[in-house]
N, C-alpha and C positions, 0 to 999 in steps of 0.2 A: 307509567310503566304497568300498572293493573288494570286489568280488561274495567268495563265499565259493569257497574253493579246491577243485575237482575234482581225479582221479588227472590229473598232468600227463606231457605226451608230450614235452616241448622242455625241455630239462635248462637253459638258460639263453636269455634273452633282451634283444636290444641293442632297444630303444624308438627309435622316429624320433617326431618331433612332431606326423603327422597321427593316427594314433591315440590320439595322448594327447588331442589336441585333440577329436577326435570323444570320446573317452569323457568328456567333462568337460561337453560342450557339447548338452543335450537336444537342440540347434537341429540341428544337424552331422547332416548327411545320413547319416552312416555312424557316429552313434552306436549304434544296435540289432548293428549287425556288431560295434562297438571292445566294446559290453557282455557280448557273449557272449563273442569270445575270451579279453578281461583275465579273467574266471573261470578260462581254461584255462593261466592263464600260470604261473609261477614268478614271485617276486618274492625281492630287490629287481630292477629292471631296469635293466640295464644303459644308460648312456646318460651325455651328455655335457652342459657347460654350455649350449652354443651348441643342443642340442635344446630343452634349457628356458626358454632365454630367445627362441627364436622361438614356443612353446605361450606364455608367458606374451604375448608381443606379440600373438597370432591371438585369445586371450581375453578381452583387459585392456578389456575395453567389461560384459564378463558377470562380476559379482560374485562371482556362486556359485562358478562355475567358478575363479576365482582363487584363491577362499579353502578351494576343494575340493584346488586344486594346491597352495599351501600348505599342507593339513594331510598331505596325500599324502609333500609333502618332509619333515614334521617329523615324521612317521609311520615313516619311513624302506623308503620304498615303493621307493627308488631308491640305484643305487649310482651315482653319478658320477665318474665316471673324467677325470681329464686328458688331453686328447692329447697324447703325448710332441711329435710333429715337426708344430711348425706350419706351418713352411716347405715341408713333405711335403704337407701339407692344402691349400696354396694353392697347387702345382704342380699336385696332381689336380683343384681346382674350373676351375684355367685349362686344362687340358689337356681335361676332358670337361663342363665347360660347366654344369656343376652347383651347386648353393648348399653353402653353408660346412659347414651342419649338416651335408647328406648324404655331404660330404667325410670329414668329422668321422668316420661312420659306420662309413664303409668300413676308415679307422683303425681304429676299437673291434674291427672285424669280423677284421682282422687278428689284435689283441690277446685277441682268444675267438673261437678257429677254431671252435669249437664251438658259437657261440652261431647263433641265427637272428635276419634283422633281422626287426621288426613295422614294417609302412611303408604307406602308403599311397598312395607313389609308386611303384608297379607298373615304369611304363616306365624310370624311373629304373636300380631294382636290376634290371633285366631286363638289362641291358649291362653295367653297373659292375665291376669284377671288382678283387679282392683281389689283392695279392701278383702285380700286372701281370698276372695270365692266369686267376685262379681265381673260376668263379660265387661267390656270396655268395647263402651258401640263407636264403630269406626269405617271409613272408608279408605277402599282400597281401591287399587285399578283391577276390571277384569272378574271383581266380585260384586256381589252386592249389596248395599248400603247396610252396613251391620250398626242399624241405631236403634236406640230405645225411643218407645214413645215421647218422652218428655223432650227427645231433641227438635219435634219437629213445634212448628208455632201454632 
């Protein structure tokens, strides 16, 4: 199901759920964009429950796609992490106005300073900032690679 793996540049990577979405979904405007990067990724990817069970709600109409995220997870395409502090997560969704998942994110993004998000909410991680003050380097469609040194090898 995943493209075949190129020399990679991003030593690890936290998944949001529009790109999963678009790479599953031929329909998704920004599947040709999600098809070329997941080639360039490192797997497994990093990411949480609450990313996958909003990708399984945005696809649950398109069979493929379901049963393509299903073998993705039994494949072990993903490393799903826990958020330790949920109470931490629902401080930052109410304090900057964001959804669970992307809360969720910025967590993981703590817990692998290193990693870069994949997101397709540009203006989202465009402001969000880790550890109360620190950008969260991340790719989006249409921008440009917003990573910190240490992501690249």
């Amino acid at each position: 199901m995943l493209p075949e793996r190129k020399v990679m540049r991003i030593n690890e990577t936290i998944l949001d759920a529009g790109p999963l979405v678009a790479f599953l979904s031929v329909k998704d405007a920004l599947h040709g964009w999600s098809v070329k990067l997941f080639a360039d990724l490192p797997i497994p990817f990093v990411t949480c429950e609450a990313v996958l069970s909003e990708a399984f709600f945005r696809i649950r109409k398109d069979e493929k796609a379901v049963s393509s995220l299903c073998e993705m997870i039994d494949g072990g395409a993903f490393r799903v992490v826990p958020v330790v502090s949920l109470s931490g997560v629902a401080r930052y969704v109410a304090r900057y106005q964001v959804d669970f998942a992307d809360a969720c994110l910025v967590a993981l993004s703590e817990n692998f300073p290193a990693a870069t998000v994949v997101t397709t909410d540009n203006r989202d991680f465009s402001f969000l900032r880790r550890f109360g003050k620190e950008r969260i380097p991340f790719i989006g469609p249409g921008c440009c690679r917003r990573m910190s040194p240490s992501s690249f090898r």
